[in-house]
C-alpha positions as a printed Julia matrix, in Angstrom:
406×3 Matrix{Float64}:
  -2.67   -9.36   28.23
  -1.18  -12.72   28.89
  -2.13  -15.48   26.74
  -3.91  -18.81   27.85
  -1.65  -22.0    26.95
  -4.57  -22.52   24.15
  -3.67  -19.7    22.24
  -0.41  -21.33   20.78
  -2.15  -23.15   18.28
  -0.53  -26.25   16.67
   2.01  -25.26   13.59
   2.92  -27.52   10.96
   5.73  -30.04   10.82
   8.47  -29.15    8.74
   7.68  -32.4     6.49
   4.95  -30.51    4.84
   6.17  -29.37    1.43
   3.15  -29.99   -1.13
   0.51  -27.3    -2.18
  -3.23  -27.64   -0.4
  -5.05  -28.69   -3.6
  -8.12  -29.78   -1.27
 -10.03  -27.21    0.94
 -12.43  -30.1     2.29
 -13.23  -29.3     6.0
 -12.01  -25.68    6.16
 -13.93  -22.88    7.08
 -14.08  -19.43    6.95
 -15.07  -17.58    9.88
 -15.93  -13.51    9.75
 -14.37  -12.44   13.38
 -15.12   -8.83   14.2
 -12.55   -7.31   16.56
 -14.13   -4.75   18.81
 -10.44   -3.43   21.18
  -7.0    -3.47   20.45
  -6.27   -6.66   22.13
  -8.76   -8.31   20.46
  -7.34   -6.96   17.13
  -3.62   -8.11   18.24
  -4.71  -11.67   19.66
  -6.55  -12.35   16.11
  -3.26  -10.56   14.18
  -0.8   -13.19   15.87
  -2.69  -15.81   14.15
  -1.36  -14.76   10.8
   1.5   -16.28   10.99
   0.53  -19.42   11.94
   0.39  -22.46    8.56
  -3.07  -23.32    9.84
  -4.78  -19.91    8.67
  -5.27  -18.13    5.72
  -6.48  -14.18    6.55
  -8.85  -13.2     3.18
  -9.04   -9.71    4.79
  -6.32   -7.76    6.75
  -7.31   -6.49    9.81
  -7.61   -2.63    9.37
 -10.66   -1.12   11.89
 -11.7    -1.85   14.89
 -15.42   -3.22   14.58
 -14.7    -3.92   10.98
 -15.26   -7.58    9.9
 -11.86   -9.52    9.3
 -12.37  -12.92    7.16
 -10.26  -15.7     7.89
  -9.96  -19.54    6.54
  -9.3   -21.91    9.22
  -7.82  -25.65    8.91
 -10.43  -28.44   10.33
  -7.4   -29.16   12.8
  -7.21  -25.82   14.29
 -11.18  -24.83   14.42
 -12.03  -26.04   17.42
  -9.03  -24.58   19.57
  -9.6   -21.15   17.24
 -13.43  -21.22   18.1
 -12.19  -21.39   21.97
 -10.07  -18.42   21.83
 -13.3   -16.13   20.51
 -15.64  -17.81   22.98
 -13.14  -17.12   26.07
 -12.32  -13.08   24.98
 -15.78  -12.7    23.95
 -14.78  -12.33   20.79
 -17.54  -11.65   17.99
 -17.69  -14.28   15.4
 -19.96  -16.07   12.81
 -19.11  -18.65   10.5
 -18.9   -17.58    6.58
 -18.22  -20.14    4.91
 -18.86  -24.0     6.34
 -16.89  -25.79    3.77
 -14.79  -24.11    1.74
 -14.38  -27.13   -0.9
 -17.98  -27.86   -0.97
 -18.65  -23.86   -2.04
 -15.68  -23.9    -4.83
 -17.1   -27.3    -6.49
 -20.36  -25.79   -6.64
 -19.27  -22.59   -7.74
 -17.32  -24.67  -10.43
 -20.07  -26.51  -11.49
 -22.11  -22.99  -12.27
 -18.94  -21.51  -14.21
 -19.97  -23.14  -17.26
 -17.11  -20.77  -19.22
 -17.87  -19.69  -22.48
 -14.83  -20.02  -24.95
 -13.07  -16.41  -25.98
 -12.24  -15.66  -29.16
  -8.32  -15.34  -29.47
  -8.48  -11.43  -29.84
 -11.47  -10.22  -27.84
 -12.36   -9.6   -24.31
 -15.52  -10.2   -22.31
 -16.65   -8.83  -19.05
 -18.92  -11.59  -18.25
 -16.47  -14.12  -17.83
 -13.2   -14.77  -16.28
  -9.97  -14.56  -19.2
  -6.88  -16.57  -18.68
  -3.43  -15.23  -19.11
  -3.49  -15.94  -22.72
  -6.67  -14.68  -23.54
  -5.8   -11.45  -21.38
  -2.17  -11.02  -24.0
  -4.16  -11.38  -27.27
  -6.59   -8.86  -26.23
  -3.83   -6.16  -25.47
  -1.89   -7.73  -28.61
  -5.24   -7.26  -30.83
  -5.99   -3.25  -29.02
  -2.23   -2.94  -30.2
  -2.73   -3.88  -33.28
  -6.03   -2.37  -34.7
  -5.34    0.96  -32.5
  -1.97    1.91  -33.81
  -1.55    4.88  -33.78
  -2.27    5.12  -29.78
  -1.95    1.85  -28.3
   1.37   -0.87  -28.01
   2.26   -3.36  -26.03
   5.71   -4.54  -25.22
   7.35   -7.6   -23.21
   8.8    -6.1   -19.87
  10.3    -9.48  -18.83
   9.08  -13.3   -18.2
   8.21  -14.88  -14.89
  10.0   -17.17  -13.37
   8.02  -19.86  -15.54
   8.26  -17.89  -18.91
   4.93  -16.51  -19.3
   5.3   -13.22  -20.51
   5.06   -9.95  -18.19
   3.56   -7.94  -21.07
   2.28   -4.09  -20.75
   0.08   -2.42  -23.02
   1.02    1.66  -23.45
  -1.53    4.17  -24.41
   0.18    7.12  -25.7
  -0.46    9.79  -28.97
   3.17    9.67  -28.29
   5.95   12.39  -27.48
   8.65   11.86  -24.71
   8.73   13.57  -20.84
   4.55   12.81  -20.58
   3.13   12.27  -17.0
   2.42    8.3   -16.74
  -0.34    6.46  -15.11
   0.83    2.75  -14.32
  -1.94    0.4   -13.49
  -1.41   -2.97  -12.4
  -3.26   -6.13  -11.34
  -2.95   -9.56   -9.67
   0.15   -9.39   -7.79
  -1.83  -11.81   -6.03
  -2.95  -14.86   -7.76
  -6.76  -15.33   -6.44
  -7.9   -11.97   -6.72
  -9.97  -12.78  -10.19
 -11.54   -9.27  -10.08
  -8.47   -7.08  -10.45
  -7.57   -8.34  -13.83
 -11.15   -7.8   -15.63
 -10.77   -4.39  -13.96
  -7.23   -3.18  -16.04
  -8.63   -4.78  -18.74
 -11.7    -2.35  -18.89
  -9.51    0.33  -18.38
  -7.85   -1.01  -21.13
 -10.88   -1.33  -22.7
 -12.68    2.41  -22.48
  -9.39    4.26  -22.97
  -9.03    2.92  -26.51
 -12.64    1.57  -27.84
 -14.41    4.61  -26.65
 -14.32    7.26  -28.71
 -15.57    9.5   -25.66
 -12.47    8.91  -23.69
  -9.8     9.97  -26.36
  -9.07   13.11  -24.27
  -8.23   11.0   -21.79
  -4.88   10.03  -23.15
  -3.71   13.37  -25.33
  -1.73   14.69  -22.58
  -1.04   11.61  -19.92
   0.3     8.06  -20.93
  -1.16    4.79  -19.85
   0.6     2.14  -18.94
  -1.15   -1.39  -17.57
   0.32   -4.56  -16.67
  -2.87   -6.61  -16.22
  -1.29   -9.6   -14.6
   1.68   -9.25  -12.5
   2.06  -13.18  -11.61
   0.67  -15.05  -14.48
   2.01  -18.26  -13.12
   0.1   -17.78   -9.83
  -2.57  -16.93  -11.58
  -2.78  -19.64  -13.89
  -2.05  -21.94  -11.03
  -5.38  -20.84   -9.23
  -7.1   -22.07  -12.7
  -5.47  -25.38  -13.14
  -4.65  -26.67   -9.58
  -5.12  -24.41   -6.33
  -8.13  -21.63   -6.54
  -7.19  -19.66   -3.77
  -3.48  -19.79   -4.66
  -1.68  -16.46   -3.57
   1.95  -16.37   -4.05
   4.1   -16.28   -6.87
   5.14  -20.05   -7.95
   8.72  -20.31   -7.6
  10.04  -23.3    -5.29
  11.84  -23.53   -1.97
  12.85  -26.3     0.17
  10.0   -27.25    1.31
   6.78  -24.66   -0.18
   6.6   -23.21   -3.05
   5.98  -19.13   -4.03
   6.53  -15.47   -2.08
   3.9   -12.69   -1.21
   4.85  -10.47   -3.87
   3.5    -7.62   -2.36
   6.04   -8.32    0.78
   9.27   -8.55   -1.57
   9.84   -5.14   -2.34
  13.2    -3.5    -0.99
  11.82   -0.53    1.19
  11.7    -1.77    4.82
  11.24   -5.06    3.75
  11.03   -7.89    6.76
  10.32   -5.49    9.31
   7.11   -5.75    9.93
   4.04   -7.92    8.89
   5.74  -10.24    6.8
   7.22  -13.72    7.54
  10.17  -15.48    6.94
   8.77  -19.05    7.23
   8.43  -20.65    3.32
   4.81  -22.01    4.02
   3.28  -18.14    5.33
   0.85  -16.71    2.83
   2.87  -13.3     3.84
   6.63  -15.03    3.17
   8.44  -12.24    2.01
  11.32  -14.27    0.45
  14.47  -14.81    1.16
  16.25  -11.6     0.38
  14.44   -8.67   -1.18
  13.25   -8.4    -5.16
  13.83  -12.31   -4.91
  11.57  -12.93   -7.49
  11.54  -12.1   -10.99
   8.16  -10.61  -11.2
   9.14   -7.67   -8.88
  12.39   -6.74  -10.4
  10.28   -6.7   -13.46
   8.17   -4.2   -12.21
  11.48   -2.26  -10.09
  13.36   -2.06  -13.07
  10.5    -0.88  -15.49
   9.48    2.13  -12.98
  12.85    3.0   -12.1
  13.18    3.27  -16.04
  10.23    5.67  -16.21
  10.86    7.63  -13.09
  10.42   10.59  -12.8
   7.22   10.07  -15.34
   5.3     8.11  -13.44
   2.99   10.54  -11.44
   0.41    7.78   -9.87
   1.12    4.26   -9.33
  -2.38    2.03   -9.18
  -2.45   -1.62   -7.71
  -5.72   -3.64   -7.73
  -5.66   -6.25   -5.52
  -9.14   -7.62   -3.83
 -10.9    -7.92   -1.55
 -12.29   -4.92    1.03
 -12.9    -1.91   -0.27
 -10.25    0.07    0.15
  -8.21    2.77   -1.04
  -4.51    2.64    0.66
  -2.06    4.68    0.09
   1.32    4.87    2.27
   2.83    4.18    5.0
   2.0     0.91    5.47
   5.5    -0.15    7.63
   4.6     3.16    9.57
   2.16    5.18   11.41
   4.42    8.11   10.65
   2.22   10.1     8.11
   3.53   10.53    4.29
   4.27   14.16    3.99
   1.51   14.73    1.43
  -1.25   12.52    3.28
  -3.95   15.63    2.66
  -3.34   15.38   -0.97
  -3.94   11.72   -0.97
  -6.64   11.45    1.23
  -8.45   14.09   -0.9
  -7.9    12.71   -3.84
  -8.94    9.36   -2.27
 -12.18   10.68   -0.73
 -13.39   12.05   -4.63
 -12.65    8.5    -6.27
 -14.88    7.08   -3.49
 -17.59    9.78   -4.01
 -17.48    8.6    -7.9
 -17.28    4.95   -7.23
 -20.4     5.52   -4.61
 -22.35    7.12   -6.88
 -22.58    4.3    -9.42
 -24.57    1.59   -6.69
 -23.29    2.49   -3.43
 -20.2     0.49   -2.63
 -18.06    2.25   -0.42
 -14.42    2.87    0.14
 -12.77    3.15    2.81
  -9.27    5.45    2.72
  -6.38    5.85    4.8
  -3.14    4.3     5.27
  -2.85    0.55    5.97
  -0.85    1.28    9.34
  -2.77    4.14   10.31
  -5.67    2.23    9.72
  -4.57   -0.14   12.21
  -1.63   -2.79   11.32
   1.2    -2.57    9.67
   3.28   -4.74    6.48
   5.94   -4.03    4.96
   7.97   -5.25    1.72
   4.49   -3.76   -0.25
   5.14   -2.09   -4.0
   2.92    0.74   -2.45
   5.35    1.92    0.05
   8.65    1.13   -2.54
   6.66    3.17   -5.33
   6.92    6.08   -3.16
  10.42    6.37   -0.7
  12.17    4.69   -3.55
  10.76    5.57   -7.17
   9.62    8.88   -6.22
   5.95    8.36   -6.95
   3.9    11.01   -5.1
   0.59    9.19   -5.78
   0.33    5.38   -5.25
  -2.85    3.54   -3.83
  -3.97    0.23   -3.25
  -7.59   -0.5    -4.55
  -8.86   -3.45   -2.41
 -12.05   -4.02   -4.88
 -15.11   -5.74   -3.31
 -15.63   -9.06   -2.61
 -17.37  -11.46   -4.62
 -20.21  -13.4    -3.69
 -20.63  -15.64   -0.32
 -17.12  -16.47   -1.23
 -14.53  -13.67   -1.59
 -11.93  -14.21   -3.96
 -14.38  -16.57   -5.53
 -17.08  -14.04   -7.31
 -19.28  -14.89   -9.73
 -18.67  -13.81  -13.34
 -21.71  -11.86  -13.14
 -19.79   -9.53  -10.7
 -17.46   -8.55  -12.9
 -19.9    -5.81  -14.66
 -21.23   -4.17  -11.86
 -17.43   -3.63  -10.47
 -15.66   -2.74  -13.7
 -17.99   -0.3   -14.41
 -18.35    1.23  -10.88
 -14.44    1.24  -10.66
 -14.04    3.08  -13.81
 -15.73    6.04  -12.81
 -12.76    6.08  -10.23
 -10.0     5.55  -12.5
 -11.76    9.06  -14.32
 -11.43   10.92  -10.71
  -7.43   10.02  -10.4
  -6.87   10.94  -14.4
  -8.3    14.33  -13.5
């Protein structure tokens, strides 16, 4: 197919080098991709300054969300119109929805200590809850510093162990990237129902937990003080700040679906393990290796459950043991209200990325099992869910998290 002149939408200059802090104007549109040139017109826009993809583009007739700068809507909106491109419009202004949503999240203070499903914790509040499960659950639970990001917040997992060396491991981790609220509340009740429910003792006599409930705290905090739908990491460069995280791993990294312009939501850095928060996690599961038997990373938002290749469509040598033990989760997860999963590999799905933890976790640490849990989205908004989501998906999820223990 040979593209129109319009399709080269404008970039950026290379003068822009502060963070959005102001969504005012920018919409989201759901596009729905019905053939594979459809899918690889919308795909090219990725990489261009001027949008932000919430959702990756995985099926064919399955809805991909995108945020779209007021400067490039009109030209954008002239592209679906021309290839008959299905379209409708999400989100009208995207600042308008997070003030109001602001205005409703009247947040309730924590006590330092505790945790609460009903509201959104910040990084702090997330460490004294693991610190306080550490400390009045002894004999099972500990936590331990891992490293410090590159702003020196600490990368802090909690273990759950009766103890004994050479013990399969479960790692579990969360918010690798920084707007994706849900995930943490998710590790936490993990967290949570291993070691304050009695009924789930069993569930640790013979495997060890390990959870790292925020993977970029200073992303994460960012999205609370300053930019919302912050995604990357927060270290500078020359002209934008922060790398995809989950593009910065050293397995195929840069070949495919990841960019190497500063400003890309998908910037993969500028050499591999660049950033402090994934040698963190390299160096911790190359410690552990070969212990670690399934490798867990909640991200949001979809609903899905990836496992590799992503850089690929070559199939992982034990793809019928994944997808099987993918398919069960999602009959569990179902079963609680009826959200569905859909599994597969990201590439076989449809596109590929590479640099991801998911595909490193595997060639490189020797991880049989890894998935991605894309958890659903949240509201009229996405990233942005209500706190009275958090319940309904902690709770649902769990029942998954029991499928991949057993």
């Amino acid at each position: 197919m040979t593209l129109k002149p319009i399709y080269f939408l404008t970039l950026i200059s290379l003068t822009v080098s502060q963070d959005l802090t102001n969504y005012e104007g920018y919409k989201v549109y759901q596009v729905v991709p019905e053939t594979l040139d459809q899918a690889s017109l919308i795909n090219k826009f990725q990489y261009d300054i001027n949008f932000d993809f919430w959702t990756e583009i995985r099926l064919l007739n399955a809805p991909v969300d995108v945020m779209v700068a007021p400067l490039a809507q009109e030209s954008f909106e002239a592209v679906l119109n021309t290839e008959n491109i299905e379209y409708s419009t999400l989100i009208e202004n995207v600042e308008e929805t997070l003030q109001k949503r602001n205005r409703r999240r009247k947040r309730a203070t924590v006590e330092a200590g505790n945790v609460t499903f009903t509201e959104f914790m910040r990084h702090e509040e997330i460490l004294a809850y693991i610190d306080q499960v550490a400390a009045d659950h002894a004999d099972v639970a500990s936590t331990e510093v891992i490293g410090k990001s590159f702003e020196g917040r600490d990368l802090t997992i909690i273990k759950i162990s009766t103890g004994g060396s050479d013990k399969p491991i479960i790692y579990i981790e969360a918010a690798i990237h920084a707007r994706e609220w849900i995930s943490p509340p998710v590790a936490l009740y993990i967290i949570n129902q291993l070691v304050e429910n009695p009924e789930n003792s069993d569930m640790y006599q013979d495997v060890d937990w390990v959870i790292l409930p925020v993977v970029n705290p200073d992303g994460y905090e960012y999205t609370h003080t300053d930019v919302r739908l912050w995604r990357k990491t927060r270290t500078p460069g020359t002209i934008c700040y922060g790398v995809d995280a989950n593009r910065n791993f050293d397995y195929q990294w840069m070949v495919t679906g990841a960019s190497n312009w500063q400003c890309s939501e998908t910037y993969a850095g500028h050499v591999a393990f660049s950033e402090v928060e994934t040698r963190t996690v390299r160096d911790y599961l190359l410690a552990n290796t070969p212990n670690v038997k399934l490798f867990l990373d909640l991200h949001s938002y979809g609903q899905w459950l990836l496992y590799p290749w992503a850089y690929t469509s070559d199939l992982v040598e034990n793809i019928e043991e994944l997808h099987s033990l993918g398919d069960r989760v999602n009959d569990a997860i179902y079963a609680v209200r009826g959200t569905n999963y859909t599994v597969g590999s990201s590439n076989a799905i449809l596109y590929a990325s590479s640099g991801g933890s998911r595909d490193w976790t595997k060639a490189v640490a020797g991880i049989d099992l890894g998935y991605t849990v894309e958890l659903p989205r949240g509201g009229d908004s996405g990233f942005d869910p209500d706190a009275s989501d958090i319940l309904p998906v902690v709770t649902e999820t769990w029942e998954g998290i029991k499928v991949f223990y057993e």
